[in-house]
C-alpha positions in Angstrom: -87.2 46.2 53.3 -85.7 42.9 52.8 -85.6 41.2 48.9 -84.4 38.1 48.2 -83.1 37.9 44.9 -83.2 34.2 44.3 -79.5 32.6 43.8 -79.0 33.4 40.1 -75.6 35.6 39.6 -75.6 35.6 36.1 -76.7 34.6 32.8 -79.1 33.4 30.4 -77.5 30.8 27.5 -78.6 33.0 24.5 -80.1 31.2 21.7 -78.8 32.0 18.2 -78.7 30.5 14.8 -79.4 27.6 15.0 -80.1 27.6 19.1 -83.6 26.9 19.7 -84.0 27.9 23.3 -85.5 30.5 24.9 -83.4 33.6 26.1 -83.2 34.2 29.6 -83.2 30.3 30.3 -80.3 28.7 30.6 -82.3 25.5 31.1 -83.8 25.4 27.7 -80.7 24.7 25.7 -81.9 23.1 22.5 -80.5 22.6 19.1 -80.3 20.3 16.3 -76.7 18.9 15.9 -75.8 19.2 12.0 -72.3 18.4 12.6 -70.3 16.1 10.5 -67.7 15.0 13.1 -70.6 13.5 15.8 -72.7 11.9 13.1 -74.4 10.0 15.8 -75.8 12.9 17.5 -77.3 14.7 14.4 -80.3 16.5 15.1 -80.2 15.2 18.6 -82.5 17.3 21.4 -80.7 17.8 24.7 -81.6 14.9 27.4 -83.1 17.7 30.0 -82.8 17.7 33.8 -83.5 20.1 36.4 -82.8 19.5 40.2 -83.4 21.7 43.0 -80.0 21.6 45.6 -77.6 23.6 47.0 -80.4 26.7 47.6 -80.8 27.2 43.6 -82.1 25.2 40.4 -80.0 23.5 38.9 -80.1 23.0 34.9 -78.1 20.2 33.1 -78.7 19.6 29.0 -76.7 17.0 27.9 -76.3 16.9 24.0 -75.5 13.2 23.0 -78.2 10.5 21.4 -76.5 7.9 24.0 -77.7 10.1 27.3 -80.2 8.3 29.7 -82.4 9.3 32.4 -80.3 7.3 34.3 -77.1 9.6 33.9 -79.5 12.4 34.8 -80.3 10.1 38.0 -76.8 9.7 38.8 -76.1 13.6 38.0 -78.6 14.3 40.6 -77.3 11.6 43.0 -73.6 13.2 42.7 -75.0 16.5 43.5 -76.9 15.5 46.7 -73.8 13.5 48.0 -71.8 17.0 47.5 -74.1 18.9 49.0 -75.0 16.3 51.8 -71.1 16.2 52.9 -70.5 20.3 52.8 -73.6 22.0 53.7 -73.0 23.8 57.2 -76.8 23.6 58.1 -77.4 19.5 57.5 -76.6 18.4 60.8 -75.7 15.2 58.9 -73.0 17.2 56.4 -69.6 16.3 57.2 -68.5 20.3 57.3 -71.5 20.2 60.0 -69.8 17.6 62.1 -66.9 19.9 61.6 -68.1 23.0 62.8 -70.0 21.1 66.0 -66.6 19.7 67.1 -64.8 23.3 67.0 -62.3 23.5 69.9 -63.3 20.3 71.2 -61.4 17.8 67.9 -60.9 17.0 64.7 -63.5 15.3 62.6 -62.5 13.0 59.9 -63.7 13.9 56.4 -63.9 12.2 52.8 -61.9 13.6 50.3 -63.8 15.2 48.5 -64.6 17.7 51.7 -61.1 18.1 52.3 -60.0 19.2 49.0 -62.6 21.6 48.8 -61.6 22.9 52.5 -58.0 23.3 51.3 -58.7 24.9 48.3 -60.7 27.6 50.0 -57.4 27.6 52.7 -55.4 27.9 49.5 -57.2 31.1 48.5 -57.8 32.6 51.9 -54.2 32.9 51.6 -53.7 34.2 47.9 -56.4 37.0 49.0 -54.7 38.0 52.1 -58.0 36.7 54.4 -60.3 38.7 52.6 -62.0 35.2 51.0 -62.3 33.1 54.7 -64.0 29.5 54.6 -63.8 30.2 59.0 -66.8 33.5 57.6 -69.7 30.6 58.9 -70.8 32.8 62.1 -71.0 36.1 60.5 -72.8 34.9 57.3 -75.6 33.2 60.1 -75.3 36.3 62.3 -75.9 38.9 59.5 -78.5 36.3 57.8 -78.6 37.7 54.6 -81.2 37.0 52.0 -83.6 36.1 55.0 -86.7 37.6 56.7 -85.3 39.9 59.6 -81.8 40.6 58.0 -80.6 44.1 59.2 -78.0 46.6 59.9 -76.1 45.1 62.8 -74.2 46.8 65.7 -70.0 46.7 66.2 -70.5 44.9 69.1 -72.9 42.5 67.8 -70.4 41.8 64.8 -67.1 41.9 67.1 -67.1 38.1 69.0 -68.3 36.8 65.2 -65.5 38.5 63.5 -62.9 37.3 65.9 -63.6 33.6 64.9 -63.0 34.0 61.3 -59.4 33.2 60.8 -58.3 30.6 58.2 -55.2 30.1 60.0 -57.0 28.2 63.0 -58.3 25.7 60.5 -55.9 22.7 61.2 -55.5 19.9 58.4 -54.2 16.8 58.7 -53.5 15.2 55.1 -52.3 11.8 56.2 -55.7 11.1 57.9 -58.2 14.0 56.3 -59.0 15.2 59.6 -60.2 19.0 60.1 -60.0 20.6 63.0 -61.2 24.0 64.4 -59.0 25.0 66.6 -61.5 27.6 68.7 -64.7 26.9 69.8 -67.4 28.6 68.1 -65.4 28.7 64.8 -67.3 27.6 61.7 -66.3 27.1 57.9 -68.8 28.0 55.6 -68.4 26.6 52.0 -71.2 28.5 49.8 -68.6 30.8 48.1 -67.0 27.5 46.2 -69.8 24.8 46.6 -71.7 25.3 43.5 -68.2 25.6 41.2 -67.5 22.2 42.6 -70.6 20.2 42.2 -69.9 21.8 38.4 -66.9 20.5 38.3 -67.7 17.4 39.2 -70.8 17.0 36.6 -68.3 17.8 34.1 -66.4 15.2 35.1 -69.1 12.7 35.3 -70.3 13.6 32.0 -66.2 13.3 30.5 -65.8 9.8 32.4 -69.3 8.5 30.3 -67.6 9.8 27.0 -70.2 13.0 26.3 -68.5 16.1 25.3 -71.4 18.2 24.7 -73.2 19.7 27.6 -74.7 22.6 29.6 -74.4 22.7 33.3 -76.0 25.9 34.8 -75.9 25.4 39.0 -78.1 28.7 39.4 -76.7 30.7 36.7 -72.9 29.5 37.4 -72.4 27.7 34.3 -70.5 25.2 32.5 -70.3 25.0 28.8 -68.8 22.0 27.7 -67.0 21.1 25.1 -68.7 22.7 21.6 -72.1 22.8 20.3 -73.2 19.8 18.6 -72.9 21.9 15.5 -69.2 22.6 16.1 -70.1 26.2 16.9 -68.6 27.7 20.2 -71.8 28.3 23.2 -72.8 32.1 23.1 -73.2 33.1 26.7 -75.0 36.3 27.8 -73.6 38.5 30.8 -76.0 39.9 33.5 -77.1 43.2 33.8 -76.8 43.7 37.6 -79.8 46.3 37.4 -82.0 43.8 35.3 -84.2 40.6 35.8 -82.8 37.7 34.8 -81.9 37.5 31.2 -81.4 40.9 30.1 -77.8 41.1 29.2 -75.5 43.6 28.9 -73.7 42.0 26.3 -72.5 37.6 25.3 -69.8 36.0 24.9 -68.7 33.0 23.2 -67.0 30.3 24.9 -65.7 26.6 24.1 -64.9 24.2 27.1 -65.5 27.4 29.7 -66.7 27.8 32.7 -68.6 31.3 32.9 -69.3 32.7 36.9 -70.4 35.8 38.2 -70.9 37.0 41.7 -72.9 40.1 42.3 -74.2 42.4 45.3 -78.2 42.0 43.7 -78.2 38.2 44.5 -78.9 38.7 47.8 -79.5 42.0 50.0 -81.5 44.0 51.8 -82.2 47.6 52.0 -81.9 50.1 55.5 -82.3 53.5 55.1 -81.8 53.5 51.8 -78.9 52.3 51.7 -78.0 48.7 50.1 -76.3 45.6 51.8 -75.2 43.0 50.0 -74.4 39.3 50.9 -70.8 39.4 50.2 -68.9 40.2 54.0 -65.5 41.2 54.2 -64.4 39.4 57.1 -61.6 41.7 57.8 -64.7 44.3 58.8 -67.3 42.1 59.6 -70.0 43.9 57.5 -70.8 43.5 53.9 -69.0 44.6 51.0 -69.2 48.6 50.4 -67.6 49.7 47.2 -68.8 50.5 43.5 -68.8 47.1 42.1 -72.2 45.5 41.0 -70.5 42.4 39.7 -67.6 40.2 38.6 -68.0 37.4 36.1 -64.6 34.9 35.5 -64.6 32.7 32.3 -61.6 30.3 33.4 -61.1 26.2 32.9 -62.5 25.0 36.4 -65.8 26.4 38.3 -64.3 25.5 41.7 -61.5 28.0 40.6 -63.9 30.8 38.8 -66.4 30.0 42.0 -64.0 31.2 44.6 -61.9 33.9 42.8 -65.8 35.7 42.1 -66.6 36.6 45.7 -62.7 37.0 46.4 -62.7 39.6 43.3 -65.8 41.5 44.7 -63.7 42.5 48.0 -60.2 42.6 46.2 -61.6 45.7 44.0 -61.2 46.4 40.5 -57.4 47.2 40.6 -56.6 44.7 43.0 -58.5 41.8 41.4 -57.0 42.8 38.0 -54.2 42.3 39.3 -54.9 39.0 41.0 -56.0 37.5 37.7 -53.4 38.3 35.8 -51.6 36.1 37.9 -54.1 33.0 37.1 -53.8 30.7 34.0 -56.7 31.0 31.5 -59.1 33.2 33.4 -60.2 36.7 31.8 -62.6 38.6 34.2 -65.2 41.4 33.9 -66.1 44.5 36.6 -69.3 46.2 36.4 -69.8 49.0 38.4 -73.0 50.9 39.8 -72.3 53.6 37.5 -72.2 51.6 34.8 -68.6 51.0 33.8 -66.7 47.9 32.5 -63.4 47.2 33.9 -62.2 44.1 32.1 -58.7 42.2 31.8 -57.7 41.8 27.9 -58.8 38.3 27.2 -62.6 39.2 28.3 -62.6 43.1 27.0 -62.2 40.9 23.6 -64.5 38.2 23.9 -67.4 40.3 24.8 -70.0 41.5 22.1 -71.7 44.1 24.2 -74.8 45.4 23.1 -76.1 47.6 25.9 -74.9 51.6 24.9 -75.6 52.1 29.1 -72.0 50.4 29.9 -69.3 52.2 28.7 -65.3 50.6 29.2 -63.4 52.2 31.5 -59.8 50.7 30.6 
């Protein structure tokens, strides 16, 4: 049977105190702002957009008297330009362009698509190859989270797995060409995307002088700044074996990015056994170990967006490792069985409230 668990990883914004919001909807943030330091924003309701791109609903609540549709207009406009320059299925994306000119020459890209390429080129390489941009033919091969999805044969996977290798992506910084040095070669960009559209609405809102603001790009989410009320944003983690917004436990953030990657996104199911989206492209099949998810609180989503899936194949005592290593980013494992692996910083943070998950370290 084949499910398609819709593209939320992780949380609902949990509304407390004063938080007015539903739980289990990250889109309806709402609360009065009492505090003294933003007198102009006192009792202020959130300007409210919601956008469908990048395969997933997009949620941005911006808490500031001087927001405008239009800045939800030009929100929306930023986030279709992203997604319109590194989507590998618009034939009109740039990363499309890319991919169509493998082994033949390099395509000239904006910036914007060739800092993202060379960031994911940048982690392929902290991960060893296990977190590939070049994954573009196996994730169209195995088709996961789509009608007909099923368990493949080696020599089906074979040819597809020999074209994933980062190393063959050739970039040229003086004129922002990419080229794919093998034919049949394609980059596929939907493990850091979504951080970086987040990114770059925080940014947008930062440039316009708001410091107050929720952005949730299908449950990877951006909580910016403070509360209107000064408080810090209370964020609820997942339960992997729940519907959205049944939490295992929150967290509270200030000026945080919060992202989780898990194998019930997007899966099917074969003789009882579970696949999830997540491929290891050093195998060419998907993931196969006990974790249900990772969730990384760090500064920047592009960062906490790549190192989630990267985490996922690293393994709990691999990826702990690997994040020690990274400024300002605490992580969480859960596994099927139920346990909580967690670096430090995040063991701390989190308020569980679910007696079912039990720490493990």
């Amino acid at each position: 049977m084949n499910r398609n668990k819709a593209a939320i990883l992780l949380v609902a914004i949990l509304m407390i105190s004063t938080l007015l919001g539903g739980c289990g909807n990250s889109g309806n943030v709402a609360e009065p702002d009492t505090s003294e330091q933003q007198t102009q924003n006192k009792s202020v309701d959130p300007m409210k957009g919601t956008f469908f791109i990048f395969d997933t609903i997009v949620n941005v609540s911006i808490y500031d008297s001087r927001a405008t549709k239009q800045n939800l207009t030009e929100i929306e406009d930023l986030l279709k330009e992203i997604d319109n320059k590194i989507s590998r299925t618009n034939s009109d994306s740039e990363i499309f362009k890319v991919n169509a000119n493998s082994g033949i020459g390099p395509v000239q890209v904006s910036s914007d698509t060739f800092d993202l390429v060379s960031i994911a080129i940048d982690y392929a390489k902290k991960t060893n190859g296990l977190l590939d941009p070049s994954i573009g033919r196996l994730v169209t091969l195995w088709n996961i989270g789509h009608e007909g999805a099923h368990v493949l044969s080696k020599e089906e996977v074979a040819p597809m797995q020999q074209l994933c290798d980062y190393r063959k992506i050739e970039m040229n910084k003086d004129t922002h060409e990419i080229y794919l040095e093998e034919k049949g070669m394609e980059i596929d960009l939907g493990s850091y995307g979504k951080g970086y559209a987040a990114d770059a609405v925080y940014d947008y809102l930062a440039d316009q002088g708001f410091n107050s603001a929720i952005i949730d790009l299908g449950g990877n989410v951006f909580a910016m700044g403070q509360k209107p009320s000064g408080e810090e944003w209370n964020i609820g983690i997942q339960d992997p074996t729940q519907e959205r917004g049944i939490p295992i436990g929150t967290i509270r953030v200030n000026d945080k990015t919060v992202v989780t990657a898990g194998i019930y996104e997007r899966y099917f199911e074969e003789d009882g056994k579970h696949y999830s989206h997540i491929i290891n492209p050093k195998t060419g099949y998907p993931v196969d170990n006990n974790i249900s998810s990772v969730t990384i609180v760090t500064d920047r989503s592009t960062d906490a967006d790549t190192m989630d899936t990267g985490l996922v194949l690293l393994g709990i005592e691999e990826g702990l490792k690997f994040v020690e290593k990274i400024p300002n980013a605490e992580v969480l494992f859960i596994t099927k069985d139920k346990k909580l692996y967690a670096s430090p910083g995040f063991k701390q943070m989190l308020n569980k409230t679910n007696d079912s998950y039990t720490f493990a370290n």
